[in-house]
N, C-alpha and C positions, 0 to 999 in steps of 0.2 A: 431457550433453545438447548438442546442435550447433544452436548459435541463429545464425543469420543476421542483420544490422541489414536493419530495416525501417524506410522513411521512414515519416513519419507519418500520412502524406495515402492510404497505401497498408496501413495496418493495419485488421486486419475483425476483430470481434469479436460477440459477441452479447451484447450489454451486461448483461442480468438474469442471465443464465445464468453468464456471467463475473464478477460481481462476486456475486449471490444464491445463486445454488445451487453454482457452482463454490469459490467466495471465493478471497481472494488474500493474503500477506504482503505487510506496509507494515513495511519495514524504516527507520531514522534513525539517522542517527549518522556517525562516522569510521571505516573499514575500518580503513585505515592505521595507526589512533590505538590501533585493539582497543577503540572505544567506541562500542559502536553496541547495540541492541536491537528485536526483532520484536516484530511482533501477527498474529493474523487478521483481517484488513478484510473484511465483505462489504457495505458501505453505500456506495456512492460512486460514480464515473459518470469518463466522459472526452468531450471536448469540445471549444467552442473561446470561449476570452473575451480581451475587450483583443486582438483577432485574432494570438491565440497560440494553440497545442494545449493541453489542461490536462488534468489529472487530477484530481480532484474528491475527496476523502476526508474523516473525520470520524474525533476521539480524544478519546475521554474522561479527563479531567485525573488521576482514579486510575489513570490507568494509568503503566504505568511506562515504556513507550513515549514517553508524552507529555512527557519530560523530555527527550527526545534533541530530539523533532519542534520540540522549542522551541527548543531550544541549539543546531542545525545550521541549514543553511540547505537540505541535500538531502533525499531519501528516495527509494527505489525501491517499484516495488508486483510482485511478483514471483506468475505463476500457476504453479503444479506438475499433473504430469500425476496424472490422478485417481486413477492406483494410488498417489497418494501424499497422498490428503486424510488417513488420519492424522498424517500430520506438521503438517497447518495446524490441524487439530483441538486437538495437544498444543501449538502454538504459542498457540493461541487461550485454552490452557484454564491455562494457566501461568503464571507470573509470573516474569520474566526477573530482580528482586528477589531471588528464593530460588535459583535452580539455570542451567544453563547450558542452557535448552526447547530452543537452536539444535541443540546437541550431540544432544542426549537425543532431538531429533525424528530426526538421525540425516542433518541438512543442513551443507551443506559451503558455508559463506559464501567470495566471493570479490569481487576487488575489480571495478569498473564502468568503465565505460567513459569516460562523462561527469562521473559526480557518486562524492563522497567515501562516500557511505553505498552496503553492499554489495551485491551481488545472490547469487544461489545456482546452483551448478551443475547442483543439480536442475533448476533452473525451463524452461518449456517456453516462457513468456513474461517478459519483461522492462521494465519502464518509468523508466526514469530522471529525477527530478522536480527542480526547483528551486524552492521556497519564492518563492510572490507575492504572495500575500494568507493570511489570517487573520481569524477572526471569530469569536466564541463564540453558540449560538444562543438565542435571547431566546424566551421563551416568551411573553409577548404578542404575537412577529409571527407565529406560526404562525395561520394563517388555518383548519386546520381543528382542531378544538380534542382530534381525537381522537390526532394527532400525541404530544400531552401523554403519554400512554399508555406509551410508550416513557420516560419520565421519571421514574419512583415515587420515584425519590430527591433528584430535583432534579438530579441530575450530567448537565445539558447537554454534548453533543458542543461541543466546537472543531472549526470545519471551517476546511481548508487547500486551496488551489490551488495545484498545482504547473505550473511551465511542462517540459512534456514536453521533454528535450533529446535522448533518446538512446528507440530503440525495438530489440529483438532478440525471434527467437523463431523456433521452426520454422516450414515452409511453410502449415499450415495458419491461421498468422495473418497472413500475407500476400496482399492483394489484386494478381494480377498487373498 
């Protein structure tokens, strides 16, 4: 796939459709190191806080994901072109624990630009994050109580802000 860097100020997305219906891999870890592991993210947002770019995302502490997002300090959020939602699907639906999902989804990790955790040759978009904040979400501050819903087990999301350092992707995510 031939990604171009895009500044940040000049990336266009369509937020729902890119994170909800589209969804994306949230990749953590070290390339370098060969320690790194995916998920499918579709809950999350991009923005701007503490007048930085950010990336907005949420990990559930069983996941096995969530042992890299803690140990490193990077993570990428990588979108693929839709002929290839079964690979976010077998990413989403696996446990990087039992088998190699990376492999078996049939994706070719490569290292990034800016940050240690890797991106994918597949991917049509690219975002390179650096760990800023952290916070686990509290069920008493959800103000509508139907939120809860999403909770039957109690295994609250950890949500992470990343400061966007590095953008790539073909032309259609570029605002000229």
């Amino acid at each position: 796939m031939t990604r171009n860097p895009i500044p940040v100020d000049k990336l266009t997305v369509s937020p729902h459709d890119l994170w909800g219906t589209q969804a994306m891999i949230l990749t953590a870890g070290d390339f370098a190191a060969g320690d790194f592991n995916a998920m499918a993210v579709a809950w999350g947002s991009f923005g701007t806080m503490w007048d930085r770019p950010i990336a907005m995302c949420v990990v559930r502490p069983q996941r096995y994901t969530y042992q890299f997002i803690e140990k490193y300090s990077t993570f990428t959020l990588c979108a693929l072109p839709p002929a290839l939602r079964p690979a976010i699907d077998l990413i989403g639906s696996k446990s990087g624990r039992d088998s190699n999902k990376i492999a078996e989804a049939g994706l070719t990790p490569v290292a990034a630009s800016a940050v240690a955790a890797p991106i994918y040759a597949e991917a049509e978009l690219v975002v390179e994050c650096r760990k800023i904040f952290r916070t686990v979400y509290e069920p008493a501050q959800f103000i509508d109580p139907s939120i809860d819903r999403n909770y039957l087990k109690g295994d609250y999301h950890w949500l992470y802000f990343g400061e966007i350092l590095a953008v790539a992707g073909v032309a259609s995510y570029a605002r000229p």
